[in-house]
DSSP file (Angstrom, degrees, kcal/mol; ACC not computed):
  #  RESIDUE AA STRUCTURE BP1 BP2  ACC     N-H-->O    O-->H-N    N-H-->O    O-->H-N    TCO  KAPPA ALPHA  PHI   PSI    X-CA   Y-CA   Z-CA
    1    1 A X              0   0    0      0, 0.0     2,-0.2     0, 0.0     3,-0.1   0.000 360.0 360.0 360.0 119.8  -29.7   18.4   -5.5
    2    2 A X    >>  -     0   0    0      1,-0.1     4,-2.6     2,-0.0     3,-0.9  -0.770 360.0-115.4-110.6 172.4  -31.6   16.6   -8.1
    3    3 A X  H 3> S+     0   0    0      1,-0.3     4,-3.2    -2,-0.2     7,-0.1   0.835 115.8  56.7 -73.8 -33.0  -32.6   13.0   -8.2
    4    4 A X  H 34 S+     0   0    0      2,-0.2    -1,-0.3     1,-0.1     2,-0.1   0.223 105.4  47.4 -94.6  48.7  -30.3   12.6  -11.4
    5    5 A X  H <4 S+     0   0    0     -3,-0.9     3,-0.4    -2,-0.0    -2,-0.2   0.396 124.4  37.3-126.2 -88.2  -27.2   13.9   -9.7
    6    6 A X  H  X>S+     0   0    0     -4,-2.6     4,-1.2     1,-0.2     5,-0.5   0.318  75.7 116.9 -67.7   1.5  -28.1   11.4   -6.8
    7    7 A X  H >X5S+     0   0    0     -4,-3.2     4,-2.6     1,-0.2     3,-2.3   0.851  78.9  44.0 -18.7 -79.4  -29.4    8.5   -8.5
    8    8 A X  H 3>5S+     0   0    0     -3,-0.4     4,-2.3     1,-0.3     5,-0.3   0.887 118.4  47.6 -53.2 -39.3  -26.6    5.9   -7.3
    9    9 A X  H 345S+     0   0    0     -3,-0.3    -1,-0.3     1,-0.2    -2,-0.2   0.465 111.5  47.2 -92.4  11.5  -26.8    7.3   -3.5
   10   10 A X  H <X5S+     0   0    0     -3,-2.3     4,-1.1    -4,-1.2     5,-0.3   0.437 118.9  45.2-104.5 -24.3  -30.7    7.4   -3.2
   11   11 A X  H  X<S+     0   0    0     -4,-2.6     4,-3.4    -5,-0.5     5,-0.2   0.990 111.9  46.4 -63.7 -50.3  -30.5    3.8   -4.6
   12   12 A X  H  X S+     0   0    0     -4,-2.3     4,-2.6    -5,-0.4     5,-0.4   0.977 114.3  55.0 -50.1 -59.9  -27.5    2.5   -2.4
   13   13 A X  H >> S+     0   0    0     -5,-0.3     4,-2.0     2,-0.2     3,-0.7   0.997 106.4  48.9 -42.0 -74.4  -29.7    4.2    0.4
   14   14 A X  H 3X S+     0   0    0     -4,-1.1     4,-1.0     1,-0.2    -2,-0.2   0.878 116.7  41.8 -18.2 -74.1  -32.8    2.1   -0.5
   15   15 A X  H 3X S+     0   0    0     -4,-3.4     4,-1.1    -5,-0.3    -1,-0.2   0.613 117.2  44.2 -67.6 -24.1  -30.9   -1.0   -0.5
   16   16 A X  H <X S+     0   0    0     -4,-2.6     4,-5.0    -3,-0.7     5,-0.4   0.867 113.6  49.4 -69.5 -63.0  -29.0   -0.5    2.4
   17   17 A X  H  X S+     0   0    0     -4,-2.0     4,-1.5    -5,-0.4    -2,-0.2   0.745 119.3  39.2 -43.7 -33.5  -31.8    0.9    4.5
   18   18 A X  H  X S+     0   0    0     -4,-1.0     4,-1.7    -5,-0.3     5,-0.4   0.947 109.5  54.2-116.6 -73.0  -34.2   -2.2    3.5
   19   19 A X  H  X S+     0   0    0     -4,-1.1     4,-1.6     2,-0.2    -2,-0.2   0.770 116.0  46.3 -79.3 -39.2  -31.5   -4.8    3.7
   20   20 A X  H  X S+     0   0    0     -4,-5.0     4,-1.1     1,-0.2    -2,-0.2   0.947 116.4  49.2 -60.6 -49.7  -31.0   -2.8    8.1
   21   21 A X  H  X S+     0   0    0     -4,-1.5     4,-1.3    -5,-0.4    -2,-0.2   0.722 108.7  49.2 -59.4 -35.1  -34.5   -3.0    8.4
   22   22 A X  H  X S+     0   0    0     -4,-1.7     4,-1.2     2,-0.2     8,-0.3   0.743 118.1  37.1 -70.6 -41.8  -34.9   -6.6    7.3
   23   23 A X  H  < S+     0   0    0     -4,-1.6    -2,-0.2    -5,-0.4    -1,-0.2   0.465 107.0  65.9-119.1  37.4  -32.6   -8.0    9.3
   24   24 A X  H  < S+     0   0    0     -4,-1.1     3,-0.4    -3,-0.1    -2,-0.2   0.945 118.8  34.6 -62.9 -75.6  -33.4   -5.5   12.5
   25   25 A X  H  < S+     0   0    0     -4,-1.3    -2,-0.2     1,-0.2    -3,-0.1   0.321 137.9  14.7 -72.9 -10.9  -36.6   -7.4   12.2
   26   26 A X    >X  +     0   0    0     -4,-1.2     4,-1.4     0, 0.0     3,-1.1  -0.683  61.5 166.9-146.1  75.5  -35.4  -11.3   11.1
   27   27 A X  T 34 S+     0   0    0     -3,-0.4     4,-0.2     1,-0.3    -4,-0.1   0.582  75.6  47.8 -84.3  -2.1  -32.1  -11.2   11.7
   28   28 A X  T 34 S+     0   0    0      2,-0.2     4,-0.4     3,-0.2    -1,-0.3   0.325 107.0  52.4-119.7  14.2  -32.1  -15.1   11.3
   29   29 A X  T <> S+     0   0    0     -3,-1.1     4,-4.0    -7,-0.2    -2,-0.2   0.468 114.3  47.1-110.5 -47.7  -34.1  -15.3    8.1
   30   30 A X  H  X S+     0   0    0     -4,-1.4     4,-1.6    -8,-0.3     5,-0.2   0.770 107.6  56.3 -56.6 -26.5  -31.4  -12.6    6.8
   31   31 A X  H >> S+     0   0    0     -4,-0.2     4,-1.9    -5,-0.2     3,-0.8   0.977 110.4  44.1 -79.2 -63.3  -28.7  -14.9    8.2
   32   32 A X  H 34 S+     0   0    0     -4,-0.4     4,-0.5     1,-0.3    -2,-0.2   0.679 116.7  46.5 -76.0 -22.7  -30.1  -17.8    6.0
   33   33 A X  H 3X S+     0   0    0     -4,-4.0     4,-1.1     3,-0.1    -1,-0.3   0.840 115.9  40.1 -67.5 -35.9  -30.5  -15.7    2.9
   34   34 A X  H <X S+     0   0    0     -4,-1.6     4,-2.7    -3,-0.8     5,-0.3   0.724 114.6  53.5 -88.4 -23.1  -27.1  -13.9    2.8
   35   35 A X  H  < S+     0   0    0     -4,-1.9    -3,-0.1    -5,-0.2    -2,-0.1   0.912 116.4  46.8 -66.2 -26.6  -25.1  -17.7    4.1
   36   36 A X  H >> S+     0   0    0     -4,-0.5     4,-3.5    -5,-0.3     3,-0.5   0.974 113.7  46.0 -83.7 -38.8  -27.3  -19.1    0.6
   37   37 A X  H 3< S+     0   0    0     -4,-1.1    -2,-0.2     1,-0.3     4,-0.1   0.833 114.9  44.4 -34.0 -53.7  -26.1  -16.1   -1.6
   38   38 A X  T 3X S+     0   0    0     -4,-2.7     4,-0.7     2,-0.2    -1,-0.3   0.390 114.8  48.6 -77.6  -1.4  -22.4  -16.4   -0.4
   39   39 A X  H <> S+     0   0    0     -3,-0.5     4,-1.3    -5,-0.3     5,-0.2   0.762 117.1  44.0 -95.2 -46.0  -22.5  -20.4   -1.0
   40   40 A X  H  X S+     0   0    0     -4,-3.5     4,-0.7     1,-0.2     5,-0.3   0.692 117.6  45.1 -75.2  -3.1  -24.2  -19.7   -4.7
   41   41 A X  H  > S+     0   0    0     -5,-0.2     4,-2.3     3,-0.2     3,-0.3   0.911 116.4  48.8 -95.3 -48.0  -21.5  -16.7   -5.3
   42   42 A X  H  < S+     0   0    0     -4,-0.7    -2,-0.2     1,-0.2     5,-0.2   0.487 119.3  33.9 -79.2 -24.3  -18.8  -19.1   -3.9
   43   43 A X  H  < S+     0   0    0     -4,-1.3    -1,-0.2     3,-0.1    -3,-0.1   0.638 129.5  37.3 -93.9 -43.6  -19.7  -22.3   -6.1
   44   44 A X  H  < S+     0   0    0     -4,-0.7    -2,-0.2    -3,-0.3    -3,-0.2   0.797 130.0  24.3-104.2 -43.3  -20.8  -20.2   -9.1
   45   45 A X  S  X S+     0   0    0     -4,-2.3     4,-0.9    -5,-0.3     5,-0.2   0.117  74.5 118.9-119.7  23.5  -18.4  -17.6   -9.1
   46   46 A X  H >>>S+     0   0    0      1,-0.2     3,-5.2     2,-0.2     4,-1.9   0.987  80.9  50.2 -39.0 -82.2  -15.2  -18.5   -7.4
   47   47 A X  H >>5S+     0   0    0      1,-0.3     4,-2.3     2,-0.2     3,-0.9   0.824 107.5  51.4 -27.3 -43.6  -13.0  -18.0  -10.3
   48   48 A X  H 3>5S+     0   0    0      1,-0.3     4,-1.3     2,-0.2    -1,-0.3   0.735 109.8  53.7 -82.5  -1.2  -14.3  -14.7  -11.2
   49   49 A X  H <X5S+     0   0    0     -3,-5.2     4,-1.5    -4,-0.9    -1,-0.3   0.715 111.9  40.5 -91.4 -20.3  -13.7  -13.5   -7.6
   50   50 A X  H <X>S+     0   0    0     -4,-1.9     4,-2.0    -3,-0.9     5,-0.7   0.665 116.1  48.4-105.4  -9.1  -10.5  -14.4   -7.3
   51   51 A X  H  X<S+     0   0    0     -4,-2.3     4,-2.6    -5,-0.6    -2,-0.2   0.983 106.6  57.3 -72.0 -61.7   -9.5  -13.3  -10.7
   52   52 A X  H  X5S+     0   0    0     -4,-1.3     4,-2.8    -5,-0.2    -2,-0.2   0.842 111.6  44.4 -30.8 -70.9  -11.3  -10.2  -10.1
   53   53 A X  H  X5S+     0   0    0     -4,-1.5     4,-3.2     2,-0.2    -1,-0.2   0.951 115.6  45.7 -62.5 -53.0   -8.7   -9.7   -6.7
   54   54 A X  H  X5S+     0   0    0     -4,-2.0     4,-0.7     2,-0.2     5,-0.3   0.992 112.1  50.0 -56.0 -51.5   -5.4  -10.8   -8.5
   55   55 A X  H  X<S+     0   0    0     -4,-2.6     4,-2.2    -5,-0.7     5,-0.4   0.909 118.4  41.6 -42.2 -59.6   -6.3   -8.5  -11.5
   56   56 A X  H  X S+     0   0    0     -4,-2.8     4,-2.0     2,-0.2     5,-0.2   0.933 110.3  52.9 -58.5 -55.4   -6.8   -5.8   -8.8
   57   57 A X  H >X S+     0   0    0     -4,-3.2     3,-9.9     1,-0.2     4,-1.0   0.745 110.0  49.7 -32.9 -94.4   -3.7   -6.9   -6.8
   58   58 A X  H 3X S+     0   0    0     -4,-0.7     4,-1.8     1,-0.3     3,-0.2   0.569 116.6  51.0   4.2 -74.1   -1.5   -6.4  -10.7
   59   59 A X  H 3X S+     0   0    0     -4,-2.2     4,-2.0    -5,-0.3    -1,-0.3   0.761 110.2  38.7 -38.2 -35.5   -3.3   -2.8  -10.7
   60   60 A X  H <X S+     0   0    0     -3,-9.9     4,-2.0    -4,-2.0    -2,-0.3   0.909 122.7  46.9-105.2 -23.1   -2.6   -1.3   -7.4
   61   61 A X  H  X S+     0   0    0     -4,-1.0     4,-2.5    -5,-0.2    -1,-0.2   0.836 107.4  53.5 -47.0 -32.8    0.9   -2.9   -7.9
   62   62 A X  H >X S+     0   0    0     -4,-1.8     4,-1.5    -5,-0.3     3,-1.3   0.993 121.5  36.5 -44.4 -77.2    1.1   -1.5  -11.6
   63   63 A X  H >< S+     0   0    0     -4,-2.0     3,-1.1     1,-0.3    -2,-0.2   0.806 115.0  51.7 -54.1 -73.6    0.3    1.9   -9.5
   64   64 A X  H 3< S+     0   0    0     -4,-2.0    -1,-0.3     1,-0.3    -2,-0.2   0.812 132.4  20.1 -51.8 -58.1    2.5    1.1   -6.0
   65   65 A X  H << S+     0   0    0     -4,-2.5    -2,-0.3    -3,-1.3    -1,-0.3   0.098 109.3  87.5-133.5  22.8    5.5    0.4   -8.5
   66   66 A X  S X< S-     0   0    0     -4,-1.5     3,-1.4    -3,-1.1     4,-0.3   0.227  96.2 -63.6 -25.1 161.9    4.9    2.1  -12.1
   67   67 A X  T 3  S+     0   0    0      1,-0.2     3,-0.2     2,-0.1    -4,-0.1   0.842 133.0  47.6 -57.5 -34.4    5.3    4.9  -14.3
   68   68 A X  T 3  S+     0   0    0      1,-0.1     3,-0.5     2,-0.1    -1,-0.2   0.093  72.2 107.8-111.3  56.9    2.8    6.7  -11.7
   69   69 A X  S <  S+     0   0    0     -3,-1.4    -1,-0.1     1,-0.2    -2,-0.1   0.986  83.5  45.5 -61.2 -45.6    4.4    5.7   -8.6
   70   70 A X  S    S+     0   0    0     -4,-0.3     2,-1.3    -3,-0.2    -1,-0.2   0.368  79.3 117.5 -77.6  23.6    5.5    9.4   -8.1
   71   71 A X        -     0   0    0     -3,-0.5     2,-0.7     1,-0.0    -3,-0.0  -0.540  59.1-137.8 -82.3 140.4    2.4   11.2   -9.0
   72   72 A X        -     0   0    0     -2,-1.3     2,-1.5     2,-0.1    -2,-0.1  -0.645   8.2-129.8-107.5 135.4    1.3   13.1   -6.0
   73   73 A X  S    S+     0   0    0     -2,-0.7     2,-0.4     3,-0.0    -2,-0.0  -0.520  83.8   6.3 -82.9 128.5   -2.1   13.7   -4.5
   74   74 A X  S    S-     0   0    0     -2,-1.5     2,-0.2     6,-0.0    -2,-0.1  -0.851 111.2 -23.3 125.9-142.6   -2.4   17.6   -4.0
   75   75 A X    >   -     0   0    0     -2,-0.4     3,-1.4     4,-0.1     0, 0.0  -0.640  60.5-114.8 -90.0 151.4   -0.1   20.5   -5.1
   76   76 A X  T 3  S+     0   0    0      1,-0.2    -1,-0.1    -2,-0.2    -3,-0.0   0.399 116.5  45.4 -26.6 -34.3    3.6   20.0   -5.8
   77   77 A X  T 3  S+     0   0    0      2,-0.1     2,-0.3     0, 0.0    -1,-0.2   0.085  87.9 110.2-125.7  -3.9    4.7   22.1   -3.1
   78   78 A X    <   -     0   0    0     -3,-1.4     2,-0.1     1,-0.0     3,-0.0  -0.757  59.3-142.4 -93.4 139.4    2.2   20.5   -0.4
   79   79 A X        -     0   0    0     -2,-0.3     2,-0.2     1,-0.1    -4,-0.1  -0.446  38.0 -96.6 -86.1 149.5    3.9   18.2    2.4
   80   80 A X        -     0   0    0      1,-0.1    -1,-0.1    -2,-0.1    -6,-0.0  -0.574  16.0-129.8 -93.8 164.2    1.8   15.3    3.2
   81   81 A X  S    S+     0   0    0     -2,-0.2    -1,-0.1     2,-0.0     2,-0.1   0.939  88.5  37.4 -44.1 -74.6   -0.6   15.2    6.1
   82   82 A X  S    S-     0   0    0      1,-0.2     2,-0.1     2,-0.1    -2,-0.1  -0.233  74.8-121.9 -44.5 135.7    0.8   11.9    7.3
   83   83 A X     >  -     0   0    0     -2,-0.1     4,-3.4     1,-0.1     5,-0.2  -0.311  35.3-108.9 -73.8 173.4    3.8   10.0    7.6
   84   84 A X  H  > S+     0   0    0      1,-0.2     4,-2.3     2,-0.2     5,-0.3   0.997 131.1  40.6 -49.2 -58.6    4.4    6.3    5.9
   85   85 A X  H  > S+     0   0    0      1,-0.2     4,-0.6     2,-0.2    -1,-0.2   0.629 106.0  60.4 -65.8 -14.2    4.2    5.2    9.5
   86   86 A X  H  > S+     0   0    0      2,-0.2     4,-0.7     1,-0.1    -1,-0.2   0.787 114.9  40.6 -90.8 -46.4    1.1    7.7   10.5
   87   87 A X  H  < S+     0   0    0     -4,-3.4     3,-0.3     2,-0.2    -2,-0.2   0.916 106.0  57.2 -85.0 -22.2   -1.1    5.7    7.6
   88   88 A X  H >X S+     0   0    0     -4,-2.3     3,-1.4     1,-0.2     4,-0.8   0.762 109.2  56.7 -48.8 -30.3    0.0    2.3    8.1
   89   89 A X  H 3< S+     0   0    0     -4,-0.6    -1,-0.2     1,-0.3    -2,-0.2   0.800  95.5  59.3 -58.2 -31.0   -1.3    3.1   11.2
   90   90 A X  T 3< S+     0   0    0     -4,-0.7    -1,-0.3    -3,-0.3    -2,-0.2   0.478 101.7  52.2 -66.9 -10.5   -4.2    4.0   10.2
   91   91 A X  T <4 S+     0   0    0     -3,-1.4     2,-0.3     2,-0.1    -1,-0.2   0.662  84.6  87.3-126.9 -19.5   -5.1    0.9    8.7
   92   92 A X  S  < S-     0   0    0     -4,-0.8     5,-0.0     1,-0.1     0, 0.0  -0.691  92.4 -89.3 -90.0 142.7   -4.5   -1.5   11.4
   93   93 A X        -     0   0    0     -2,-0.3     4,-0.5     1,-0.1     3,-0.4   0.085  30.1-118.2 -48.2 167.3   -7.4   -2.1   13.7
   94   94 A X  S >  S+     0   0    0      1,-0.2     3,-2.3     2,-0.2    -1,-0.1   0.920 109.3  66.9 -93.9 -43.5   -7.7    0.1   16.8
   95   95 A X  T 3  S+     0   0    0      1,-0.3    -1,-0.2     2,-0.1    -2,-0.0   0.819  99.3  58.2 -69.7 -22.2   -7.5   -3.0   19.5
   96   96 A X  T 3         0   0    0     -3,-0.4    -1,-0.3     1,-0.2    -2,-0.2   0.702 360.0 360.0 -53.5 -29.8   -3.5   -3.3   18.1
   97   97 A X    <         0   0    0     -3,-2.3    -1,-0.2    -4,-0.5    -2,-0.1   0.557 360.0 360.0 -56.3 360.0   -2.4    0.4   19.1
């Protein structure tokens, strides 16, 4: 493993690690930084956030309902792990099962 293979996941690491550590130790100075971040993201850059989620929505419908609904992930001849109902499951939180 070199650092320029792992570049993005020793960075992510950094910032993650420093951002646990910060608010291990101020968890209420970190509460007031990220509540001004999300108010200036929310004010500044509303539009582009919800444009940003319909455009995705359009995509993963494109995908859901498309020319590649029917691509499959694995081999041709492989059954999937899961049923329909065995991943919807999956997705709803545990305290509903």
């Amino acid at each position: 493993m070199s650092f320029k293979n792992n570049k993005v996941f020793i960075i992510s690491l950094v910032i993650t690690l420093t951002l646990v550590i910060f608010g291990a130790f101020m968890p209420e100075e970190l509460d007031r930084i990220s509540s001004l971040v999300h108010l200036w993201i929310i004010e500044n850059c509303g539009w582009g956030y919800l444009l940003s989620a319909f455009l995705f929505l359009i995509f993963s419908l494109f995908l859901a309902l498309g020319p590649y609904k029917d691509i499959r992930l694995g081999t041709d001849d492989e059954k999937p792990q899961f049923t329909y109902f065995g991943w919807f499951s999956m997705l709803l939180p545990q305290e509903w099962g």
